[in-house]
N, C-alpha and C positions, 0 to 999 in steps of 0.2 A: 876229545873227551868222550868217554863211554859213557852212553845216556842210563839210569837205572831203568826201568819196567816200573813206570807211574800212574796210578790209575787216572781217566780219561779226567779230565777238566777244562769246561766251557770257558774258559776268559772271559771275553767276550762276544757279542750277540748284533747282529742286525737289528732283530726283533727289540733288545734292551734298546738301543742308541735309538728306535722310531718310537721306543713307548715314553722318551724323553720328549720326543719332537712333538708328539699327541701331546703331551702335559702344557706342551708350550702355546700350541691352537689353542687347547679347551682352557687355558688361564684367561686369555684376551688379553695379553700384555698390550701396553700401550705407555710411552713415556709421555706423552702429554696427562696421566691422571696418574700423579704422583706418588699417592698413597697406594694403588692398585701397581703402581712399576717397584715400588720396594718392596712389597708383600710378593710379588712375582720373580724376583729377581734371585731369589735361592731357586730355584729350576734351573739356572744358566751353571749358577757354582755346584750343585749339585752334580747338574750331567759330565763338567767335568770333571770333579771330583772323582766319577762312575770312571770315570775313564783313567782317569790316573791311579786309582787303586787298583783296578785291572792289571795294566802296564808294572804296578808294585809286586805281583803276585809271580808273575812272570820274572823277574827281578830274583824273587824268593828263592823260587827253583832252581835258578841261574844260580847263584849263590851258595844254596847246599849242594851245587854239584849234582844234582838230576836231571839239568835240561842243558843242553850243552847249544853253542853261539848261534850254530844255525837253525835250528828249531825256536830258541828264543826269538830268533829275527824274522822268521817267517809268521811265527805267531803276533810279532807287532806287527808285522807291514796287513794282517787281516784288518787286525784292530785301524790301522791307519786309513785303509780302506774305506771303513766303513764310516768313519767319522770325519774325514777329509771330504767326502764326497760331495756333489750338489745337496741340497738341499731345496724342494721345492717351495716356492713362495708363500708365505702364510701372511705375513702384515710387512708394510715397512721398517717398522721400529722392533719388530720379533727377529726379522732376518739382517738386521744389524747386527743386534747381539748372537745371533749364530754365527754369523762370520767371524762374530768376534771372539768367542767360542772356540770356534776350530782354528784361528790364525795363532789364539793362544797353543791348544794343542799343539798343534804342528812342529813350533820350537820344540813342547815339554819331549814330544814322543819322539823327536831328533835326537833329546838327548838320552832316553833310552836305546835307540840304538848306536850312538858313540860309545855307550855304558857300555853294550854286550859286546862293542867290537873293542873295546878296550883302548880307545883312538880320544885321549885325555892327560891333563896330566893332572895327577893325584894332589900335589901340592903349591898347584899353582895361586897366585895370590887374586882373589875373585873381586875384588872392589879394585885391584887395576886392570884387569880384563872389562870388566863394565865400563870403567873409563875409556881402553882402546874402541870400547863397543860404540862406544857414546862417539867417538871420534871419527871413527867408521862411518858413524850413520852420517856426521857433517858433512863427507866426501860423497854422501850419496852411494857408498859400497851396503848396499840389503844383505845382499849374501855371506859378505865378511862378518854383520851386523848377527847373521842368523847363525852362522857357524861359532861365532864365539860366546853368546847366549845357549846356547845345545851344550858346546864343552861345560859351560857351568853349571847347569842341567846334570852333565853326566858326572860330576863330580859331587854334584847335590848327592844322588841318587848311592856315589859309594861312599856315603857315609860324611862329607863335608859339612861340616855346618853352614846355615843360611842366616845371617843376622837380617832382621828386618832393616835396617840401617841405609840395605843396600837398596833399599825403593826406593831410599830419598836421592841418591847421590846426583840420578837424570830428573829431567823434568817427567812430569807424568802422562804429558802428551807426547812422547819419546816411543817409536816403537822398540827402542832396549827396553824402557819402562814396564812396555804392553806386554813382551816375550817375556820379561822377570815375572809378571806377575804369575803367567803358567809357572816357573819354579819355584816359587814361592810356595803352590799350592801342592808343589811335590814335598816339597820342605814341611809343608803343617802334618801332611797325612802321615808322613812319616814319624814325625813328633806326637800326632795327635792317637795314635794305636801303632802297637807293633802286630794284630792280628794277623796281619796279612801274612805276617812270615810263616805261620804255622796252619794258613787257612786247609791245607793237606791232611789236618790231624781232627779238623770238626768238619762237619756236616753245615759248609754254608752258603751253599747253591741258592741263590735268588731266583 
């Protein structure tokens, strides 16, 4: 693919992903005071939210044929980088939910890149992949667990529908459970705004 001549755009940032990790020090998360863990807990869906509308934008480009596979891919594997990475110890119960966090990522931004490599199948049926998923995990196969959650991922991302239905089908202490719920969150943003497709047409540099 012949890439167009697109003016420069940030995705993402270092700087963004640590001004989330700041919000989460200066909150004093603490799941022993209950009231103070639910009031703080839109910072965790928030940052990745941050992170998965990024990864949509790139998607965007992808899609009208601007950004061609490997520029897409290198531009995630930044993003992945920088959110994947250690994160230094702030509280017990803050650096749970970071990890839990980026384990969530991890799957979502797999299946961006199955997306751009096109390594999916379009019409597969996704509440019996979840099933094999779920089967998977019984033999102890993580990896099997994680590549067929990514496929779903990627097939969210071109356009599949995500019924909520499908959170119920595992238990919720089910790491397929824990990887849906990053698709899931691809799934809303996507339903929740289409801005992102056209964020090249306004002015909306954070």
């Amino acid at each position: 693919m012949t890439e167009k001549c697109m003016p420069y755009y940030e995705f993402y940032s270092k700087s963004r992903w640590d001004n989330w990790i700041s919000q989460i020090k200066d909150s004093g998360f603490s799941l022993e005071n209950e009231e103070k863990a639910e009031k703080c807990a839109m910072i965790f869906v928030n940052m990745a939210d941050d992170v998965i509308l990024s990864c949509l934008k790139i998607a965007a480009r992808f899609e009208k044929g601007v950004m061609g596979e490997e520029s897409a891919l290198e531009i995630l594997a930044q993003i992945q980088d920088i959110v994947l990475a250690d994160v230094m110890p702030i509280s017990e119960d803050a650096d749970i939910m970071i990890m839990s966090v980026q384990d969530s990522l991890s799957c979502s931004l797999a299946g961006f890149e199955l997306y751009f490599l096109n390594d999916y199948e379009k019409t597969a049926d996704i509440k019996k992949m979840i099933k094999e998923a779920g089967a998977a995990e019984e033999k102890e196969d993580i990896e099997e667990v994680f590549l067929i959650v990514a496929k779903i991922g990627a097939m969210v991302i071109s356009g599949k529908p995500f019924d909520e239905e499908y959170l119920t089908i595992l238990p919720e202490e089910s790491i397929v459970s824990e990887w849906l719920d990053g698709i899931d969150s691809i799934a809303a943003a996507m339903v929740g705004t289409d801005s992102y497709k056209n964020f090249d047409d306004v002015d909306d540099e954070e």
